[in-house]
N, C-alpha and C positions, 0 to 999 in steps of 0.2 A: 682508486676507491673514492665515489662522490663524497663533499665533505656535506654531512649533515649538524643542522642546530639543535642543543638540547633544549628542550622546555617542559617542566612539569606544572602542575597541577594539583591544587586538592581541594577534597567537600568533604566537610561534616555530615555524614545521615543519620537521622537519628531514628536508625532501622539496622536489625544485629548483620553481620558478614553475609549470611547466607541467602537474607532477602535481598539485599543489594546484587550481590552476584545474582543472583535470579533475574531480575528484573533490567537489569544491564544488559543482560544475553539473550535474555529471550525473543523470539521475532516481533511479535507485536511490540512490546515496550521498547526493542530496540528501533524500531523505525519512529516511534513517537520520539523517545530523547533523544537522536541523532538527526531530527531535523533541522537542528539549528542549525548544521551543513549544508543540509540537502533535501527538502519537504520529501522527493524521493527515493529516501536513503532506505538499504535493506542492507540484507549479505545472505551466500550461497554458501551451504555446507555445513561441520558441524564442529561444534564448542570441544575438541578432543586432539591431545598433543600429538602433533604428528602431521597432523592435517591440514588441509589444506583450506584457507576459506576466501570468498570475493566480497570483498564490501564495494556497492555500486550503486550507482544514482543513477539520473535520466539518460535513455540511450544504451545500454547497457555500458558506461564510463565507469570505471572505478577502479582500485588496487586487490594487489594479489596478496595474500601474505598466509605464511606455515605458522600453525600454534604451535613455538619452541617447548614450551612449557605452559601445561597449565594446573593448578591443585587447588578442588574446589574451595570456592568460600573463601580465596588467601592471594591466590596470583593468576595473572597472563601475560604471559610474555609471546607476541608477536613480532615477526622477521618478514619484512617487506622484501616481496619475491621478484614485484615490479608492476605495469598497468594493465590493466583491463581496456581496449577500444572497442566500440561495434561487437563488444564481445569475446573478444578474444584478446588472447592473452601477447603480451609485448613486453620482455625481458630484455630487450637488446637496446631499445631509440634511445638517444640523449635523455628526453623526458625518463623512461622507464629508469636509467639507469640513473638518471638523480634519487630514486626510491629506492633501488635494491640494497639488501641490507640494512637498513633504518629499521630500528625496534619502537614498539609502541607496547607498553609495560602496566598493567592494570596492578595497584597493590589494594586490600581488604586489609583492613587491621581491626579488629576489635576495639573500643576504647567505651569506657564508662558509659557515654553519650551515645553508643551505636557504632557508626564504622568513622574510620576515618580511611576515605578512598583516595589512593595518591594516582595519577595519571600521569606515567612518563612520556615522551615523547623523544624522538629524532626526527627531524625533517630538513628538508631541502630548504637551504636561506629562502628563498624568495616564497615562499608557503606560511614561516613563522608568523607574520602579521594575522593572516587568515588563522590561523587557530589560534594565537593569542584572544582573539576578538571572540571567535565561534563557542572553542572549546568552554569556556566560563558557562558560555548560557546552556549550551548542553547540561555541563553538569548540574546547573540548576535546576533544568524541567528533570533529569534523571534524579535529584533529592527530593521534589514532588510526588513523584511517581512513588518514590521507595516511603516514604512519610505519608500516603494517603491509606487511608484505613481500609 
């Protein structure tokens, strides 16, 4: 089993659970706050547990992962299945399999001031830096988006 690193995350919105989870998931909004990845960032599929969905950048590059759990407004729990190349899916290569299994863990909480969004992560040692760095400013333009009128 690859050994992954934990890192979390949080932001203050001062927007109720339900518009944050909106606005996080959604296609357009999601390609605006996930650019601080990747200017080309999307995902294939749909927001419903069980399912399968592809978050991918230029080239069609990017990862696989099943929504373990998800209850609207409160959580998502993702399971990295492995990568995306030229499209197609790769669950076996050394890379892929530094991914497989790694969860990425959205929490909503309620709190006086709006949400409080926790963002878990697992990843692969050599990856932490990059989303140490990324993931903050995401969350920043995604508490814009949720806080604009």
């Amino acid at each position: 089993m690859p050994k992954h690193r934990a890192i979390s995350f949080v932001a203050d919105i001062a927007a109720p659970p339900s518009r944050v989870f909106e606005i996080m998931l959604a296609p357009e909004s999601w390609q605006d706050w996930t650019s601080a990845f990747d200017e080309e960032s999307r995902y294939e599929g749909v927001w419903k547990q069980g399912e399968q969905i592809r978050f991918l950048g230029p080239g069609g590059r990017g990862v696989l992962c099943e929504i373990e759990e998800l209850r609207p407004n409160a959580y998502v729990s993702l399971r990295h299945l492995g990568l995306i190349a030229d499209g197609a899916e790769d669950r076996t290569s050394e890379d892929a399999r530094g991914w497989v299994g790694a969860r990425e863990i959205y929490t909503f909480e309620a709190v006086r001031a709006g949400t409080q969004l926790e963002v878990e992560l697992q990843v692969p040692d050599e990856f932490e830096e990059y989303f140490r760095e990324t993931w903050p400013e995401a969350l920043e333009r995604l508490t814009e988006l949720c806080e604009a009128e």
